[in-house]
C-alpha positions in Angstrom: 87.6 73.9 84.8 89.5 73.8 88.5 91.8 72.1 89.1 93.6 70.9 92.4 97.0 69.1 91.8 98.0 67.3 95.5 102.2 67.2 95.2 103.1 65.0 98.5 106.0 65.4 100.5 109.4 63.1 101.1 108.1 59.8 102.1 104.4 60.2 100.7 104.4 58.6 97.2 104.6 54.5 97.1 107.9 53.5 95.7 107.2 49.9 93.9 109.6 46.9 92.6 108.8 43.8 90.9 109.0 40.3 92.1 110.0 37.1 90.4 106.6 36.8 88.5 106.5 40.3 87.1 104.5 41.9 89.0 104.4 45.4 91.1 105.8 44.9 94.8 105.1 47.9 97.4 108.8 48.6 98.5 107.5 51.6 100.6 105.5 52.8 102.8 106.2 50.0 105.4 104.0 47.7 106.6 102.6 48.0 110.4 104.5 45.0 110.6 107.6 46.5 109.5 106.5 49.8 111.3 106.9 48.0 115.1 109.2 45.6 114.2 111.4 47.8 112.0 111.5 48.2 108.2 114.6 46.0 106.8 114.2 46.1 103.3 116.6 49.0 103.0 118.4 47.2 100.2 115.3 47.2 97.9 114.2 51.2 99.2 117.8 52.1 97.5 117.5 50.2 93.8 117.5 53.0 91.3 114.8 51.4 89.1 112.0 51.6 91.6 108.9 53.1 89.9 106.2 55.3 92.0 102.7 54.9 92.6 99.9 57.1 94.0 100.3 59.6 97.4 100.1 57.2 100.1 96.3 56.7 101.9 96.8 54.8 104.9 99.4 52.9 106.7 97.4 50.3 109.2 95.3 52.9 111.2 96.8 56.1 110.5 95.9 58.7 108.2 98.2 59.9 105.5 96.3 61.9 102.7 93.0 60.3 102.8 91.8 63.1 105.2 93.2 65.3 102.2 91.7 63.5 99.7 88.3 63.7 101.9 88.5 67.7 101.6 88.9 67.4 98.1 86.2 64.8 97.3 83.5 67.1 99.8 84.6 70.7 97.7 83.9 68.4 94.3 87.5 67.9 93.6 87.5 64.3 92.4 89.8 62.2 90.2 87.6 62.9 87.3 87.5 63.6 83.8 85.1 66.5 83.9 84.0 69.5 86.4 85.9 70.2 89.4 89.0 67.6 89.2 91.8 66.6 91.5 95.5 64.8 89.9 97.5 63.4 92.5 101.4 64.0 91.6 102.8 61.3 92.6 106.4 61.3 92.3 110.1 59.4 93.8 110.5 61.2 96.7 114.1 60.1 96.6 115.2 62.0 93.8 116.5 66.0 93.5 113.7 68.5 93.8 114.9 70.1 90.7 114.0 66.7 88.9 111.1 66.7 90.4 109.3 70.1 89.6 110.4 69.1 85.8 107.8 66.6 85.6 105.6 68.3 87.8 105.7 71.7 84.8 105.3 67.9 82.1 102.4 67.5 83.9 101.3 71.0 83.8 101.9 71.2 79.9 100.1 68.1 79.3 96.8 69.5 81.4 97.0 72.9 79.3 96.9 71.2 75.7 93.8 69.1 77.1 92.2 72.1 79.2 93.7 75.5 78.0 91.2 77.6 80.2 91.6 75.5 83.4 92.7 77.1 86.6 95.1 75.3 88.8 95.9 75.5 92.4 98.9 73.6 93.6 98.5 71.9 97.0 101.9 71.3 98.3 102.4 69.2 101.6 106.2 69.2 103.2 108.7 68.9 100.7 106.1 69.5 97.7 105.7 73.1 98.9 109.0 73.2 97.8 108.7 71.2 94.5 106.0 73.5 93.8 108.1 77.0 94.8 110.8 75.5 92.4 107.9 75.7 89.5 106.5 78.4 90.6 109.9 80.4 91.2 112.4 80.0 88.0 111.9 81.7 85.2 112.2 78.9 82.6 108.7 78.6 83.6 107.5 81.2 84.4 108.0 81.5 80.7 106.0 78.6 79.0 102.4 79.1 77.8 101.2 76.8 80.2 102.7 78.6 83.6 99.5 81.2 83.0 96.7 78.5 84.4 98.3 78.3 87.8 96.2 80.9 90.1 96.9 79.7 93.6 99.6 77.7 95.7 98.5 76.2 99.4 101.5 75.2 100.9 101.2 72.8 104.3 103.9 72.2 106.5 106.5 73.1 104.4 109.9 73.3 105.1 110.6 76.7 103.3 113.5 77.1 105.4 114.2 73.8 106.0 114.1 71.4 108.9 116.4 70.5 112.0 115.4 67.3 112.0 116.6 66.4 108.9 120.4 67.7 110.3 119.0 64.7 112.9 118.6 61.9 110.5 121.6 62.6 108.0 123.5 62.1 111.4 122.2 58.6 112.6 120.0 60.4 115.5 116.7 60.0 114.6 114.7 57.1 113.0 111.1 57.1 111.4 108.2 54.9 110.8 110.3 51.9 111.3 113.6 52.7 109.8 116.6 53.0 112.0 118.4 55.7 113.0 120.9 54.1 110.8 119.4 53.1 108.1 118.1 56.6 107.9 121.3 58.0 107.4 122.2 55.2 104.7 119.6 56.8 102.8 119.9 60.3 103.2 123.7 60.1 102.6 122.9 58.0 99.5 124.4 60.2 96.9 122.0 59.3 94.3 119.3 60.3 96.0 119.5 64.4 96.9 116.3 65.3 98.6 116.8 64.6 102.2 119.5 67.1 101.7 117.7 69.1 100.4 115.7 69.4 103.5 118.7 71.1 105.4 118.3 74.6 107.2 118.6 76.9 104.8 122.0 79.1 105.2 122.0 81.8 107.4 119.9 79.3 109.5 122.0 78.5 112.6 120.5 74.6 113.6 124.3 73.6 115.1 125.9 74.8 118.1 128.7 74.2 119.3 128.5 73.2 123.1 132.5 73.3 123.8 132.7 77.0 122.5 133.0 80.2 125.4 130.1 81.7 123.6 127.8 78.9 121.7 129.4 79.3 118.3 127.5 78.6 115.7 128.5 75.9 113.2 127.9 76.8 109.6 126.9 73.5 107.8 127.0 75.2 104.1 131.2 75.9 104.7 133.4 73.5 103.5 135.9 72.3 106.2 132.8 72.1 108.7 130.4 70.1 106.5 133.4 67.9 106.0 133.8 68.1 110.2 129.8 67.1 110.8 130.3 64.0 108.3 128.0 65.7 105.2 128.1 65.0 101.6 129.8 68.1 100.3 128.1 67.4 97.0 125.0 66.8 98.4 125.1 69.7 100.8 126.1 72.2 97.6 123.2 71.0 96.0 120.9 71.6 98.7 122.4 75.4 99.0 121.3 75.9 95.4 117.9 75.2 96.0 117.9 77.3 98.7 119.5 79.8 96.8 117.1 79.6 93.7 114.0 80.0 96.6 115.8 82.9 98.5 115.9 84.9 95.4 111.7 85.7 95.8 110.9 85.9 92.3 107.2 85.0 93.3 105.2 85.5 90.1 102.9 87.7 89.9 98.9 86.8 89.6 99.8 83.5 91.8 98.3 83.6 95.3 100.8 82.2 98.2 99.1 80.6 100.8 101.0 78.7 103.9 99.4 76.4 106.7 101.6 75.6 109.6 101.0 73.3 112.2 102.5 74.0 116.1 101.5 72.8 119.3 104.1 70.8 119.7 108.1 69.9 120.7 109.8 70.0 117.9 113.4 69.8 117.0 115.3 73.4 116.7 118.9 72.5 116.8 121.4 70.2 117.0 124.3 70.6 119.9 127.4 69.3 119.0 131.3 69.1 120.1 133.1 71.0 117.4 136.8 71.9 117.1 138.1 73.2 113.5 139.5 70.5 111.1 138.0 67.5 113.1 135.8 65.0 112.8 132.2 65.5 115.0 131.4 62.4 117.3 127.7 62.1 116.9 127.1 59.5 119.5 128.2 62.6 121.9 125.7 65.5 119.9 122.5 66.0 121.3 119.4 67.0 119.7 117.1 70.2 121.4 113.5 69.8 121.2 111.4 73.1 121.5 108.0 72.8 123.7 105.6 74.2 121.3 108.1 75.0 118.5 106.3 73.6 115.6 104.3 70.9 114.4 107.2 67.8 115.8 108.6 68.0 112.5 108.9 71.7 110.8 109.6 74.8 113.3 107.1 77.6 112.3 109.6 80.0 111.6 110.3 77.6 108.6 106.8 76.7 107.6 106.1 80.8 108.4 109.3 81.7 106.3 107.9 85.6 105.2 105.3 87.9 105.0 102.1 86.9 103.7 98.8 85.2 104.3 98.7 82.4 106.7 96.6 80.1 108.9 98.5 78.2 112.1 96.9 75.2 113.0 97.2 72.6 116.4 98.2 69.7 114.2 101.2 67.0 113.5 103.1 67.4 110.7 101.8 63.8 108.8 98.2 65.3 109.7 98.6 69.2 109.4 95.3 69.4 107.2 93.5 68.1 110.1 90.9 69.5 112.1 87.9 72.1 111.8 90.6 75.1 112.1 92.2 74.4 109.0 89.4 72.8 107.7 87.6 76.3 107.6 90.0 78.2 106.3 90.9 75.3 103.6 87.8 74.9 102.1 86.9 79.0 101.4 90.2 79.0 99.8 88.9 76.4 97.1 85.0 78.0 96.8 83.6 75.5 99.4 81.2 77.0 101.9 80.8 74.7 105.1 78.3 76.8 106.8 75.5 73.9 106.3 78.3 71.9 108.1 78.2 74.1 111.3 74.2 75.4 111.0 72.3 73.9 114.5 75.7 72.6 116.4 75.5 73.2 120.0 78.2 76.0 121.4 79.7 73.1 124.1 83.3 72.9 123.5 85.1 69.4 122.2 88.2 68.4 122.2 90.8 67.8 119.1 93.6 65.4 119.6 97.1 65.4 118.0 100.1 63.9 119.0 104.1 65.2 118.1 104.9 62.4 116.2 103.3 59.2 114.8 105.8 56.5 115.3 108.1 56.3 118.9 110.9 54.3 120.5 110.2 52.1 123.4 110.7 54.6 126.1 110.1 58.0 124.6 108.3 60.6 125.4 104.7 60.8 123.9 103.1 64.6 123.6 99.4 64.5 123.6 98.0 68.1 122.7 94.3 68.7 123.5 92.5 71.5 121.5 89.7 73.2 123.0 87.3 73.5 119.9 84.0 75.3 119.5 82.2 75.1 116.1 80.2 78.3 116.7 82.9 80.2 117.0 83.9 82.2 113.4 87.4 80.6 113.6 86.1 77.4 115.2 88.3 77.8 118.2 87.5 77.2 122.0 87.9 78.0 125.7 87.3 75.9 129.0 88.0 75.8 132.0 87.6 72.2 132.9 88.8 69.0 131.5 88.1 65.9 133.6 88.2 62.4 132.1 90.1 59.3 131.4 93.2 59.3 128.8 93.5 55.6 127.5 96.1 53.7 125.7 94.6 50.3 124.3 96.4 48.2 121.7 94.9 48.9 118.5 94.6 46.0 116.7 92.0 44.3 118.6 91.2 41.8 121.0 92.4 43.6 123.5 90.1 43.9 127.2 92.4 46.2 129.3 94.1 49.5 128.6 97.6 49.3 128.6 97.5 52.8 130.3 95.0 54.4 132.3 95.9 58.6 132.5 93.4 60.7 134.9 93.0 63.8 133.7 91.2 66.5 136.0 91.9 70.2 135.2 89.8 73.3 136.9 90.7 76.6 136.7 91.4 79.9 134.6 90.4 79.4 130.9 92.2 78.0 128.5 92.6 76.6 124.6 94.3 73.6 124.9 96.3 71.2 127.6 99.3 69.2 126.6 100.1 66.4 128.6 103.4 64.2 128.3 103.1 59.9 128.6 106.1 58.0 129.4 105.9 54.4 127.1 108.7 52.8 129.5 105.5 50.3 130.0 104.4 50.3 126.8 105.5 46.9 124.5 106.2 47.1 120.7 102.9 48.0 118.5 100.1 49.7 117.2 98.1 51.9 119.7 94.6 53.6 120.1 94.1 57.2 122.6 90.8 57.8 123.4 89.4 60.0 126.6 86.3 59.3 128.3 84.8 62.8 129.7 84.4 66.2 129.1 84.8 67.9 126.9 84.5 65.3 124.3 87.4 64.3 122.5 86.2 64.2 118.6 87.8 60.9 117.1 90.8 59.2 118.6 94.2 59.2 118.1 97.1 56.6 116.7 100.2 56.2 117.3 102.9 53.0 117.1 105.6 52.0 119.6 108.4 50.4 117.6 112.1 48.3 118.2 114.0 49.7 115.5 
C-alpha cells in the first residue's frame, strides 16, 4: 500500500472550542466575516485546551488544501481504508515543532502495526516541511522500526531557512487574514505557544539591518542583548535556534527522497530595516519592512524554500496556493506514479494565462500584485511565450449581486516575447470585502482569482 500523509502548515489545521451546550465551536480559521471585518476572538485562539480538526478546505471563496486534496483524490490517494490512501495530519499549529513531529512519528507507528509493507511519502506544506525534516532528521527516529516505510518527502513552500515575515509579525508590522498587526504579535509572543518562533531566519541569516549604521550592520536576532533590544522572547528565540540547529546538522537519511517546490513571482518580504544602537530598546513604529519584486512566493524567499542542493521544481504561485497550477501540477503528479498525459492529449498549442496574486488578504490601501503566467500545455514543462496580452482586468465584489466592477484595468501589451506580466493595483478605491479578478481577452486567463480587502 501507498501512502500520502498531508502535514499542513502554521495556520492550516482548524483549532475548535466548545460552547455552552457541549458542542465543537470552530475558533479558527476566521470567518469571511471576521476576515474583512477583522478576527476578534483572539481571547478564545489563545485557550490552551483548544482541540484540532482536519487541514482547512476553504475559507469563503478561496482555496486552502482542497486543490491539494484534488491532486490526491485524481492520483487515487483517497481517505480510505484500502489501495492508494491519503491521512491528513492535522495538528495545533500553535504548539512547538518538536511536539509536533512526536505525534506525527505516533502516527507513523500506529500506520506500520496496521500496514508493515506500506510506503509513505510525507507531503509537507510551510511549516510541515519542517515538522516533517524534524522526523525525518533526528536520530531517535531514524531508529524505530517504523522510520523504514517512509520513501519520499515533498516539501512546498517551506521555510527551511525561515521567513522574514515572521521577524514582521512578532514585531506588530504585519497582519493576516483578519488579525491585526497586533493581535498578531499577541500571539506569536505568547510564550506557550513556540511555533511562530520557530519560523525566524535561521542564524547566519541576516533579515535585520540596521539603517543608522556607516555600513548597514547587520543585527544578529539569535544574540542576547540584541534579541532583548528588537523586543524577542529570549526563550522563545533559543528555542527556535535549536530547531534550526537540529535541521542545519544534515543528517538526511539515507533511502528517503527530498523533494522541494517553491513558489516566486512575487514581492516578498526579505528584511526588516530597523534603528539599532547597542543596549536599547528598537522603536518599531520607526522600522520598515523591504519587500523584494520577484523574491519569492509573498511569503517564503526562495533562498529559504531552495535552502541546498538537490531536486527541485519552482513554480509562479502564492504561498496559500503553491500547489497550484499545471507547472507544478506536472511535476507533482509523476512524483506520486500519476501520468497526466490523457490530461494534455488533443489541447490546442494557444497559450492561456495563470493567475496568482502575492498575498490573499490586504489592507485598505495596499498594493495588490497580480502575476500573469504565460502557459502552454503542449509544451513538456507546460510553460509559455507571447507576445501580446490585450484584455480587460476586473475587480467585482465577490459575493454577489453585484452589476458593475469596482475596477476596470486595461491591459494591452505588444512586443518582444515574454512568460508572464505582473501588474500592480492600488485598492485606495476599493471598500472592505471579498473580491473576484477576472480578465476578458487574450490569452485566456484559466479560472479567476480571490482576494479580500479587510479593516483590521
Amino acid at each position: 500500500m501507498d501512502i500520502v500523509i498531508l502535514v499542513p502548515g502554521i495556520m492550516g489545521t482548524t483549532l475548535l472550542t466548545t460552547d455552552s451546550h457541549g458542542k465543537p465551536e470552530e475558533v479558527w480559521p476566521p470567518t469571511p466575516y471576521e476576515v474583512v471585518t477583522g478576527y476578534k476572538r483572539l481571547h478564545l485562539l489563545t485557550r490552551p485546551d483548544l482541540t484540532f480538526g482536519d487541514p482547512i478546505n476553504k475559507v469563503a471563496c478561496y482555496n486552502f488544501y482542497s486543490l491539494l486534496r484534488e491532486h490526491l483524490d485524481e492520483l487515487g490517494f483517497k481517505q480510505s481504508a484500502q489501495g492508494k490512501r491519503r491521512i491528513e495530519f492535522g495538528y495545533d499549529w500553535r504548539q512547538d515543532n518538536f511536539h509536533t513531529a512526536q505525534k506525527l512519528a505516533e502516527l507513523l507507528e500506529t500506520l506500520h502495526s496496521q500496514e508493515p509493507g506500506a510506503r509513505v511519502t510525507l507531503v509537507g506544506h510551510s511549516m510541515g516541511g519542517l515538522v516533517s525534516r524534524l522526523l525525518l532528521e533526528q536520530t531517535q527516529y531514524q531508529q524505530q522500526p517504523w522510520f523504514a516505510s517512509i520513501t519520499q518527502l515533498i516539501t512546498l513552500g517551506t521555510p527551511h531557512l525561515g521567513a522574514p515575515l515572521a521577524l514582521a509579525r512578532i514585531f506588530g508590522l504585519d497582519s493576516t487574514a483578519g488579525v491585526s498587526a497586533e493581535d498578531v504579535k499577541r500571539l506569536a509572543n505568547d510564550p506557550r505557544y513556540p511555533s511562530a518562533y520557530q519560523l525566524l531566519p535561521a542564524p547566519g541569516e541576516a533579515a535585520v539591518w540596521a539603517l543608522n549604521s556607516a555600513d548597514l550592520r547587520a543585527v544578529d536576532i539569535y544574540e542576547q542583548q540584541a534579541a532583548k533590544d528588537l523586543g524577542l522572547d529570549l526563550n522563545l528565540v533559543a528555542n527556535a535556534q535549536r530547531m534550526h540547529q537540529m535541521l542545519a546538522i544534515g543528517n538526511r537519511p539515507e533511502g528517503v527522497r527530498y523533494f522541494y517546490f517553491a513558489g516566486s513571482g512575487h514581492q516578498t518580504v526579505t528584511r526588516i530595516n530597523v534603528t539599532h544602537t547597542a543596549g536599547q530598546p528598537v522603536k518599531h513604529s520607526q522600522s520598515v519592512i523591504t519587500k523584494t519584486n520577484d523574491a519569492g512566493d509573498g511569503t517564503v524567499p526562495l533562498y529559504s524554500s531552495l535552502p541546498t542542493i538537490g531536486q527541485r521544481q519552482i513554480v509562479i504561485n502564492e504561498h496559500a496556493t503553491v500547489f497550484k497550477g499545471e507547472p507544478f501540477r506536472r511535476a507533482f503528479f509523476r512524483l506520486l506514479g500519476g501520468n497526466i498525459g490523457p490530461v494534455i492529449e488533443g489541447v490546442g498549442a494557444e497559450p492561456r494565462l495563470a493567475g496568482s496574486l502575492d498575498r490573499t488578504v490586504y489592507k485598505q490601501g495596499e498594493p495588490i500584485e497580480v502575476t500573469l503566467e504565460v502557459l502552454n500545455l503542449k509544451a513538456a514543462d507546460g510553460k509559455g511565450r507571447t507576445d501580446r496580452i490585450e484584455g480587460e482586468l476586473s475587480l467585482v465584489d465577490a459575493r454577489g449581486g453585484a452589476k458593475q466592477p469596482s475596477q476596470v484595468h486595461r491591459v494591452n501589451y505588444s512586443g518582444p516575447l515574454l512568460d508572464r506580466l505582473s501588474l500592480i493595483i492600488e485598492s485606495d478605491g476599493l471598500v472592505p470585502g471579498l473580491y473576484e479578478v477576472s480578465f476578458k481577452g487574450q490569452p485566456v486567463l484559466s479560472e479567476p482569482l480571490h482576494f479580500a480587502i479587510t479593516t483590521a
